[in-house]
N, C-alpha and C positions, 0 to 999 in steps of 0.2 A: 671795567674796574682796573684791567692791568694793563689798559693803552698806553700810560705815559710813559711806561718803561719797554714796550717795544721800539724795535729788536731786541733790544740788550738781554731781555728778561732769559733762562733757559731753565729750569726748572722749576714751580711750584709744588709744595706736597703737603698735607695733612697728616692724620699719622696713620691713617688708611688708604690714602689716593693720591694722585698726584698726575699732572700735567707736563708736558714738557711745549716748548714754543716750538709752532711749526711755522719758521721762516719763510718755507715758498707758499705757503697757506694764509701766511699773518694773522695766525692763532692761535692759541693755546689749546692744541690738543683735539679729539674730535669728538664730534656729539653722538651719545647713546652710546661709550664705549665704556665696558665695564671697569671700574678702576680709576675710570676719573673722575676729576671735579667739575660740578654742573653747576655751582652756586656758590660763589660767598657770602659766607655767613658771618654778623657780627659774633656771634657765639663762639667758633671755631677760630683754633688758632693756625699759623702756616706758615712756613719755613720755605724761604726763596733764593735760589740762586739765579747768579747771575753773569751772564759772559763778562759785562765791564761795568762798572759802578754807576749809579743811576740816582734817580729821585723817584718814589711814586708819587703821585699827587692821586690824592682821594677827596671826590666834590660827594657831597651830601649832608644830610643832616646827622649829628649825633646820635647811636644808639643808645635807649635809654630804656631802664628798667632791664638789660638783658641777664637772664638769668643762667651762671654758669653753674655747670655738672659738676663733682669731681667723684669719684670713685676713687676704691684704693689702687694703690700704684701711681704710676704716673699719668698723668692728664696734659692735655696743652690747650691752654686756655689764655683768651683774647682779654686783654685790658681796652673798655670802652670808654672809659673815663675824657675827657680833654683836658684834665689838671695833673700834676703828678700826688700819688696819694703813699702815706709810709707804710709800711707794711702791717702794722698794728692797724690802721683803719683799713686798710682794702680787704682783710680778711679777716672784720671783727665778726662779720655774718657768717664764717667757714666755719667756725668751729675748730682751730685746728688742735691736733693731737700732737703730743710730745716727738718730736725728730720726725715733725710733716718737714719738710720742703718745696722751697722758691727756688727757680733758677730760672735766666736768663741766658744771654751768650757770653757774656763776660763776667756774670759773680754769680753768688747766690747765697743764701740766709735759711736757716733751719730752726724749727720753733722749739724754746726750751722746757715749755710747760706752761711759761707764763709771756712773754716776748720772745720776737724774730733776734736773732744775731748771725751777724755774716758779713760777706761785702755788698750784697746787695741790701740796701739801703729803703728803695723805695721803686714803688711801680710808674712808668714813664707810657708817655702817650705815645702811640704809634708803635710800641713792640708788643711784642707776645712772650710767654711765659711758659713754665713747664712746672706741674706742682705734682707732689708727690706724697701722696694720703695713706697716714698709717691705719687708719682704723677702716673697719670692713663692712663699716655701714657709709652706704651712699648718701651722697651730701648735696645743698644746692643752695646757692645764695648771690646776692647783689652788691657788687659795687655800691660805696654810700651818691647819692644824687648830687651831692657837695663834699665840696672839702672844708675838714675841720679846720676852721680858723683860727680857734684858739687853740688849739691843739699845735696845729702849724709852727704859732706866733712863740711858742712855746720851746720848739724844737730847736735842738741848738746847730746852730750855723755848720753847713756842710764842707769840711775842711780839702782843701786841693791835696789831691793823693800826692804822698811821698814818693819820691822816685827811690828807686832800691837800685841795688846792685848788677840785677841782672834784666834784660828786656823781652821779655816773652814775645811771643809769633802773634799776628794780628787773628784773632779767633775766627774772623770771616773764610781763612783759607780752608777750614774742616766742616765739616757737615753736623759734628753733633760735639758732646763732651762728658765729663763725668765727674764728679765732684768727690771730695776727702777736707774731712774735719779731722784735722791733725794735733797732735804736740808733740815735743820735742824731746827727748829724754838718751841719756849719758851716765851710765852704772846706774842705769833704773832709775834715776830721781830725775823729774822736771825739769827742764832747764828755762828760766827767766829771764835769762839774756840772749835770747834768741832775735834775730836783728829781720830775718827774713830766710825763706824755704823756695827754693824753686826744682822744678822738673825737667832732665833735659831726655828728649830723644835725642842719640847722641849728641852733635852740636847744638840741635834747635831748643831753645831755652822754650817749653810749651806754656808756663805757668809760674807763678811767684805769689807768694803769699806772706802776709806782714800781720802780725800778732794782732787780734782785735781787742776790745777793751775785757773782755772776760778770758783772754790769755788763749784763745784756739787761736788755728794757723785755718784758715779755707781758703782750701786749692778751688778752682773749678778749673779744668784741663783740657784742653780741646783737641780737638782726635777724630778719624773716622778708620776706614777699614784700613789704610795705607800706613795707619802707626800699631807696628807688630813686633816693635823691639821691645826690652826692658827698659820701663823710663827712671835712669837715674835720679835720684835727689840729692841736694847739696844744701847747706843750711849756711848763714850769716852770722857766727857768732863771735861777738866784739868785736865786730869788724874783721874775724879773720873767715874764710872760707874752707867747710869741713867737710868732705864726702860721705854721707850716711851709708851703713852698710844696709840701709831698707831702701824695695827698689818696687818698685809695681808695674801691671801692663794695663792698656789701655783697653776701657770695655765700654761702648755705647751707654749712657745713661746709668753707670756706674755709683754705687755713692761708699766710698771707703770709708767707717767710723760715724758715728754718731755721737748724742751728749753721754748715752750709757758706754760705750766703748772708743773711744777715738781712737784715729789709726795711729800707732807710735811709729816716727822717725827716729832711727836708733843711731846713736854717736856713741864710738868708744867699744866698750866692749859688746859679747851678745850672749847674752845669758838667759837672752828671750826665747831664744830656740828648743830650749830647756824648757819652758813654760811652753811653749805651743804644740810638743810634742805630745802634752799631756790632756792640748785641748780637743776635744771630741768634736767639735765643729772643722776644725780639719781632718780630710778623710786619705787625703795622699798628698806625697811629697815624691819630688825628686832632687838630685844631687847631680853638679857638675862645677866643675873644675874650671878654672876662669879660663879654658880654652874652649871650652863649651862642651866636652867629653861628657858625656852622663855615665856615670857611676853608679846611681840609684835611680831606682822608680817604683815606689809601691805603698803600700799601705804604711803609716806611721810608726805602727807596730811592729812591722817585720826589717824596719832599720837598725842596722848596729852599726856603729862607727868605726869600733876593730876591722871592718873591710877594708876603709881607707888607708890609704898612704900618708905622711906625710906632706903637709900642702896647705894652700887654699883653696875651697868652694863657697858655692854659693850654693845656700837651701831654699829652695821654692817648696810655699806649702799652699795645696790645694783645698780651696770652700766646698760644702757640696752643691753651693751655686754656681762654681765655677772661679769664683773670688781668687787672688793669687797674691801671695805677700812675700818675699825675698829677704833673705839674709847672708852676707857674706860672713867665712868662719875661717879660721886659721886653725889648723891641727896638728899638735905636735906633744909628742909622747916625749913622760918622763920616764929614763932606763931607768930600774930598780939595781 
């Protein structure tokens, strides 16, 4: 199955096992060892790296009727189709549930109750996917055997993506990513002229995102264990360029915001810090100094601000999943 990318090939994995190419062996990995992969499966999906860029060539015949699992959480699951199909047909059999998610390696689309919206668009032959099931009853369904024609003929023309301001890192160099349904907001109100949102690990621009037609920002941000800084954001507005005081870290398979909550990128003041003190879904915070000195670290309740000095910090506040949201603050007392 994976000869035409030998050598090149060097890692294969599922989201249980995984192979690595044995060079002096000219194989992938060895037989009867626990952990690895014994079979490709049309059902299963798989994540490949690779030492230098390649082609796979796959000879056989179509799988058809294959019936895909999803459970709640995340699944990785194969697109068997040979057409491309939008997302509203490929999973009219899913059932899906309010803020399920589609992701790929470069977008992805979250269902609002009634349609998908995102940048991912539609499902492509020859990739695999990563779906994400809110509800907690187990599901199973197929691929339609055709594509909707009229439906297709219907669909309106796939426009050539705008180039923006800033060029994100080619996603293939990380292993996995994490996704944020964002908007933009400036003294609490919405902002509607938002031009474009990007992510940087320091210099490396990881991600950019450009307002969809229902007004979100989706990031999908690619990352693996080696991104451990604070990934700044910076916003596009009327063409001028703003540094958000909201900052996030990167977490495997992540997803920041949903349609009930989106994650707010905050411009201007932060008055939000105020509000999330008060939210019981964060369970601790810490405090340091943009030199990075910690100041605080504890529970939300046991913070008083009278300890600090004059200055600026940045507030990190902790999920009980671990979730981490950033805000920079400027402190400065009125003498009486």
């Amino acid at each position: 199955m994976l000869a035409s990318i030998n050598p090149n090939g060097k890692i294969i994995k599922t989201n249980s096992a995984n192979n690595e190419y044995i060079a002096v062996m000219g194989r992938w990995g060895i037989e009867n060892v626990a952990g690895n992969i014994a079979n490709i499966s049309p059902a299963s999906m798989y994540k490949l790296q690779m030492n230098v860029a390649d082609t796979l060539v796959v000879n056989g015949e179509q799988a058809a009727g294959v019936e895909i699992e999803v459970k709640q959480g995340w699944n990785w699951i194969p697109y068997t189709c040979n057409f491309t199909l939008s997302l509203d047909d490929a999973f009219a059999g899913a059932a899906p549930a309010r803020n399920d998610q589609i992701k790929g390696q470069e977008g992805y689309a979250m269902y609002n109750g009634t349609a998908w919206s995102g940048t991912l668009k539609s499902l492509t032959p020859g990739k695999g996917y990563l779906y994400s099931s809110k509800s907690a009853e187990e599901k199973n369904f197929i691929y339609p055997a055709k594509r909707n024609v009229a439906a297709a003929s219907m669909a309106p023309a796939r426009k050539t993506a705008k180039a923006g301001v800033f060029a994100p890192v080619d996603p293939s160099e990380y292993e996995s990513n994490m996704t944020v349904l964002a908007v933009v907001k400036e003294n609490d109100e919405i902002l509607g002229n938002v031009q474009e949102i990007a992510v940087f690990d320091g210099t490396r621009c990881l991600a950019t995102a450009m307002p969809e037609a229902d007004g979100f920002l989706y990031l999908t941000i690619p990352g693996d264990r080696t991104v451990t800084n604070r990934l700044a954001i910076v916003a596009v507005v009327d063409g001028n360029v703003v540094e958000s005081s909201t900052s996030l870290y990167f977490s495997e398979d992540a997803t920041y915001g949903d349609f009930d909550a989106p994650f707010v990128v905050t411009l201007g003041n932060t008055t939000m810090i105020d509000d999330i003190m008060l939210d019981e879904n964060y369970c601790r915070m810490q405090v340091v100094d943009l030199s990075g000195r910690l100041f605080y670290s504890g529970s939300t309740a046991g913070y008083n601000e009278n300890d600090l000095e004059d200055g600026q910090y940045i507030f990190e506040f902790f999920t009980t999943e671990g979730q981490v949201v950033c805000y920079k603050k400027y402190i400065r007392r009125i003498e009486e």
